[in-house]
ZAMARGU-4260 file (C-alpha; in steps of 0.2 Angstrom, whole numbers, plus 5000, padded with zeros to 4 digits):
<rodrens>
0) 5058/5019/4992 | 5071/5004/4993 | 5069/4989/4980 | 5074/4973/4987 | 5077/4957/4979
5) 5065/4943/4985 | 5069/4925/4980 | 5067/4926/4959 | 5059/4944/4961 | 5060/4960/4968
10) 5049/4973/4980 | 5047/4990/4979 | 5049/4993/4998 | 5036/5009/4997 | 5034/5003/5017
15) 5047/5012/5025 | 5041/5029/5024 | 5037/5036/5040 | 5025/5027/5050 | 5023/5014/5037
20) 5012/5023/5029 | 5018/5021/5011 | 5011/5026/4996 | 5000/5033/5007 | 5013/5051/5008
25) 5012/5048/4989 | 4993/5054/4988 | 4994/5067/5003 | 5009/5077/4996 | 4997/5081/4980
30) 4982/5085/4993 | 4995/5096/5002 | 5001/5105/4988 | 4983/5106/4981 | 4978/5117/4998
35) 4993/5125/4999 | 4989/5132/4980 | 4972/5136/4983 | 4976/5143/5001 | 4964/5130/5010
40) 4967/5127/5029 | 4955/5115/5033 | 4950/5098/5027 | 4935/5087/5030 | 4938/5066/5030
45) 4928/5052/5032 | 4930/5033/5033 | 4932/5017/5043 | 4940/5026/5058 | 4951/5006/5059
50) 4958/5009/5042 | 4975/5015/5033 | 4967/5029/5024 | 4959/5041/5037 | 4972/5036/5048
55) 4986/5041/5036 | 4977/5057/5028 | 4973/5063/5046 | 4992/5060/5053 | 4997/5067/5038
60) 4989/5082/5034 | 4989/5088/5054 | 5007/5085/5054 | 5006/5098/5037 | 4998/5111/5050
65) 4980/5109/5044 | 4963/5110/5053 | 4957/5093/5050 | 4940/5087/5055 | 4932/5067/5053
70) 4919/5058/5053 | 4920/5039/5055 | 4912/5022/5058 | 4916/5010/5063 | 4904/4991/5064
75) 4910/4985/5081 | 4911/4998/5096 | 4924/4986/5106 | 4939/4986/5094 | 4953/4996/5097
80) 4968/4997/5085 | 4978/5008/5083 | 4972/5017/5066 | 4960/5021/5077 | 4971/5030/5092
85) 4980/5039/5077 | 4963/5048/5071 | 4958/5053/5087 | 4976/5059/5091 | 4975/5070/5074
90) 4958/5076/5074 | 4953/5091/5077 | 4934/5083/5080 | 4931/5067/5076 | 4910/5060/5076
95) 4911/5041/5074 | 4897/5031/5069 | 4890/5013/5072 | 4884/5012/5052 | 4894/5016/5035
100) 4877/5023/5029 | 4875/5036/5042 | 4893/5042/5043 | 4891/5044/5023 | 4875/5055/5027
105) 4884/5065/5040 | 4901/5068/5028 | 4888/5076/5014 | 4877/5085/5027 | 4892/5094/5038
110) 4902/5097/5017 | 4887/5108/5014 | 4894/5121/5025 | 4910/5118/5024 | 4924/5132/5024
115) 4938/5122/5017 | 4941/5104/5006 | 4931/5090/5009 | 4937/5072/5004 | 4924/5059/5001
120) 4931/5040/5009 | 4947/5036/5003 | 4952/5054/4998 | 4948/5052/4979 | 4952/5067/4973
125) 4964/5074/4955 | 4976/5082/4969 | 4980/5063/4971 | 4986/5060/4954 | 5001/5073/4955
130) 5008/5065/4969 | 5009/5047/4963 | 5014/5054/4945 | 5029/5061/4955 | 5032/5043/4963
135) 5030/5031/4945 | 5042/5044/4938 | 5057/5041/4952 | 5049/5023/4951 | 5054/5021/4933
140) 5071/5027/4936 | 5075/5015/4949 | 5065/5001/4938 | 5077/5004/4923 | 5093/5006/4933
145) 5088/4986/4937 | 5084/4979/4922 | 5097/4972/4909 | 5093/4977/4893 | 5107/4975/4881
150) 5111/4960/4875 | 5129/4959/4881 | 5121/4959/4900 | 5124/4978/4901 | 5113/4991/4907
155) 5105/5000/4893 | 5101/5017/4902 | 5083/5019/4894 | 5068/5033/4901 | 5053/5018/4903
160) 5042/5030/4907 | 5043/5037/4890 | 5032/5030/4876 | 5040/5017/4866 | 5026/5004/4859
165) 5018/4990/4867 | 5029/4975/4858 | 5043/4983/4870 | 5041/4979/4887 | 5054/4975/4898
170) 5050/4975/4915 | 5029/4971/4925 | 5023/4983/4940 | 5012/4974/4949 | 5002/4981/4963
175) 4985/4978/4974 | 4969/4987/4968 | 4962/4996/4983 | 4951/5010/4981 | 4959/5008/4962
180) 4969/5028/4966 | 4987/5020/4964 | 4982/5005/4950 | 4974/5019/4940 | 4988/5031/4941
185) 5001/5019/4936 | 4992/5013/4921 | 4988/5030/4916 | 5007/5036/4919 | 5014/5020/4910
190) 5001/5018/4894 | 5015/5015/4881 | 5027/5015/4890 | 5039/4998/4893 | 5036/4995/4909
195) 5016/4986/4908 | 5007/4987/4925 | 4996/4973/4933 | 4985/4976/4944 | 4979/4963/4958
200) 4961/4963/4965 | 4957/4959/4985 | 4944/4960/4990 | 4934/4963/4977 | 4930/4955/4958
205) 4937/4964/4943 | 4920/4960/4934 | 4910/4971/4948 | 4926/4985/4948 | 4928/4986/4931
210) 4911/4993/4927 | 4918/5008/4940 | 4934/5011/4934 | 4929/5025/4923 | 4919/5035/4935
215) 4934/5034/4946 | 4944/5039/4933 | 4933/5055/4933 | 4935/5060/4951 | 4954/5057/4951
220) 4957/5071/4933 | 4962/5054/4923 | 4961/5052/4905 | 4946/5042/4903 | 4950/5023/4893
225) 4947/5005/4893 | 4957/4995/4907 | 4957/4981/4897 | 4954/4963/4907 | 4973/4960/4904
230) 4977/4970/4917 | 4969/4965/4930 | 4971/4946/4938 | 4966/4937/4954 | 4970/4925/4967
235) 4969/4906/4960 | 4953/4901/4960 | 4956/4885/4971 | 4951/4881/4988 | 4966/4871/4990
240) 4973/4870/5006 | 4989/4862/5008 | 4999/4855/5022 | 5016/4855/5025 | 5025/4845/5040
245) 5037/4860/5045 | 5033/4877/5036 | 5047/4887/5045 | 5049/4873/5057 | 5032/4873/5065
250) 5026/4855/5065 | 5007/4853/5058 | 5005/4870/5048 | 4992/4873/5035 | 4992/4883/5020
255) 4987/4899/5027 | 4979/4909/5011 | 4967/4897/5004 | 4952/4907/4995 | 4937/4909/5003
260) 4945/4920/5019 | 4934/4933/5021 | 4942/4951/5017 | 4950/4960/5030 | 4950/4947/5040
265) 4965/4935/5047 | 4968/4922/5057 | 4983/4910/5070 | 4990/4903/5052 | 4991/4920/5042
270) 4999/4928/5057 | 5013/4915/5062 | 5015/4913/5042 | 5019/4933/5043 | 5030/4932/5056
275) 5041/4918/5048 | 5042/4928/5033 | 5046/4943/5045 | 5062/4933/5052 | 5068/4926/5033
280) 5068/4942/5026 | 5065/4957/5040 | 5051/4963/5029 | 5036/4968/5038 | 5020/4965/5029
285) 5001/4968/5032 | 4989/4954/5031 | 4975/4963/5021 | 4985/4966/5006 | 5003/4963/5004
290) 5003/4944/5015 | 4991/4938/5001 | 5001/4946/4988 | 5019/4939/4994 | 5013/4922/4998
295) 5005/4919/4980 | 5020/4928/4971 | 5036/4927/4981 | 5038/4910/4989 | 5048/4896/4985
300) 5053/4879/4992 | 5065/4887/5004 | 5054/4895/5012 | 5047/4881/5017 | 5027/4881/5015
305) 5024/4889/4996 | 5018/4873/4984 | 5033/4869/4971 | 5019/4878/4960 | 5014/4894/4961
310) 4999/4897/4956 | 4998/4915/4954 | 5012/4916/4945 | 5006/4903/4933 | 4990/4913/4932
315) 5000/4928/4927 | 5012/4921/4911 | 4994/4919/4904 | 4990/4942/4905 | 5007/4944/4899
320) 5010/4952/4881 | 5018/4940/4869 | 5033/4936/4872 | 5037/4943/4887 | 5031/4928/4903
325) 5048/4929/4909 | 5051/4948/4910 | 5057/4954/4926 | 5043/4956/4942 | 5043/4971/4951
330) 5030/4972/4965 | 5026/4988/4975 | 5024/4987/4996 | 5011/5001/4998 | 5014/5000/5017
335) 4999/5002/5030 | 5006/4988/5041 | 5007/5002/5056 | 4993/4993/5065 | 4999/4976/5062
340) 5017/4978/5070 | 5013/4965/5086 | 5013/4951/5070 | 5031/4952/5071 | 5037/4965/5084
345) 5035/4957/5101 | 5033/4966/5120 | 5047/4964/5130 | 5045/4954/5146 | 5047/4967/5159
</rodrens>
């Protein structure tokens, strides 16, 4: 974990753990330790055979020594990426599927008789929690050795992940609701504590994920409460699309994140906009969740194509607790941009 300072924030670069897998490591090390405990030596996954979490867990866990088997989909037989070579690399069998539904059947058939631990998609599971909790912990460390406290521009060497009131918080985490594992974890970890965690949602409503929240809360061995609407904030609801003349000197460039994109999906503008952040910066993001992220929260006019507003930002000062809008931003890089590396990484011309 490195924290970088990014025009008038900073990112938690979780991204440059091995592979790029991120808070990813975070899960599996609780899943590892979960096995090891219990003396398990194989594991059963399922999920998009394209996506970051069975191509992590899988990796991962063979890397650990352990038998692991999969079962997949995938909804178009042509594409090939490299989550998906990673998977079949790491399997020890691996069944794909052409429909979610059928490789969902298949998981809860084959867990019947299943000598060993079997993960529904996305590896929701209480072994998860203990690795995270051991990440918000170093997290908080490294969050208070940042902030200024004191008055007198000190450092005011505090524990934030202590309890200390809700009328006391001096720094925001802010982080992309997936599968909800991490959001949910840290806002467990944090409840009280001065560090007050946002969570943002893509790809999905907080008023159709909300309603879930507590059932998830079940699976992953968290303390069951309210996350109250507060926490949770989403893209501007504006179908703006703005042009600018030279967005990192490309002449005739739109905004590339206007709403209405369909999730998981990208296109020419998001990718040259990724590699022009990329160059500036030498941060390598993902264009499912931490493109959208950075663009809404992180850009400037110096950058070249960010409107002098920003309306995410603008959204947010209205979720913050009174008093503190202008409370230092710390947002976490999950990684998963493994698959996304010919964005900025180009062949060489042999």
């Amino acid at each position: 974990m490195k924290v970088t300072n990014c025009f008038e924030h900073a990112i938690i670069r979780d991204d440059l753990l091995p592979f790029g897998f991120g808070t990813k490591w975070r899960k599996v090390y609780g899943v590892v330790q979960f096995l090891h405990r219990n003396q398990i030596g194989r594991i059963l996954l399922w999920g998009s055979i394209h996506g970051n979490y069975l191509a992590s867990f899988t990796t991962i866990l063979r890397l650990f020594g352990f038998h692991v088997e999969t079962i997949s989909y995938t909804k178009d037989p042509n594409l090939k990426t490299y989550n998906e070579r990673l998977v079949n690399l790491h399997s020890h069998s691996n069944v794909c599927y052409a429909k979610r539904k059928d490789a969902e059947l298949q998981f809860f058939e084959r867990a019947n008789n299943f000598q060993g631990l079997c993960l529904p998609e996305f590896g929701i599971h209480p072994a998860l929690t203990h690795g995270l909790s051991l990440f918000w912990k170093e997290l908080a460390s490294e969050i208070h050795s940042k902030v200024q406290t004191a008055s007198d521009g000190s450092e005011k060497i505090e524990d934030l992940s202590q309890p200390n009131g809700c009328d006391a918080k001096v720094a925001i985490l802010l982080l992309e609701v997936g599968s909800g594992a991490s959001f949910l974890s840290a806002y467990d970890f944090f409840q009280d504590s001065k560090i007050f965690v946002l969570g943002i949602m893509v790809g999905e409503k907080k008023t159709t994920w909300l309603p879930k929240s507590e059932t998830l809360q079940k699976k992953l061995g968290l303390k069951i409460q309210t996350v109250p609407n507060e926490n949770l904030i989403e893209f501007p609801d504006e179908r703006f699309l703005i042009s600018n003349p030279k967005p990192f000197g490309k002449e005739n460039q739109s905004f590339p994140f206007r709403e209405g994109i369909r999730f998981a999906k990208t296109t020419n503008q998001i990718r040259e906009w990724i590699e022009g952040f990329y160059n500036k910066t030498n941060i390598i993001l993902e264009p499912i969740y931490s493109a959208k992220s950075t663009f809404n929260l992180f850009e400037d006019e110096n950058m070249g194509q960010a409107p002098k507003s920003k309306p995410l930002l603008q959204t947010l000062k209205s979720y913050m607790p009174t008093g503190s809008e202008n409370l230092p931003l710390f947002y976490l890089h999950q990684g998963g941009q493994i698959q996304h590396l010919d964005l900025v990484l180009k062949r060489p011309i042999i």
